[in-house]
C-alpha positions in Angstrom: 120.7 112.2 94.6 118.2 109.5 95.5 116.1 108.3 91.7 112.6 109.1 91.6 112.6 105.5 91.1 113.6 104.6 94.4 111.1 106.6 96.6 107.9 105.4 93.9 109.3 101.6 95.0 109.0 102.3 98.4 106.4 104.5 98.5 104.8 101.0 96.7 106.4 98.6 98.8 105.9 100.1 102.4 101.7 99.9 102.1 101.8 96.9 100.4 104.0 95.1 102.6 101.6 96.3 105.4 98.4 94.7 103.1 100.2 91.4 103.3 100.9 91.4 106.9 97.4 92.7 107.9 96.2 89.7 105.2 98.5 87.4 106.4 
């Protein structure tokens, strides 16, 4: 079974990566 740990990480990661390519 996939951690709750995992999804929060991406669930983090996926918006923030798109802040840093709209910023960038």
């Amino acid at each position: 079974m996939l951690r709750s740990d995992h999804w929060k990480y991406r669930y983090i990661t996926l918006p923030l990566e798109a802040y840093i390519a709209l910023k960038g």
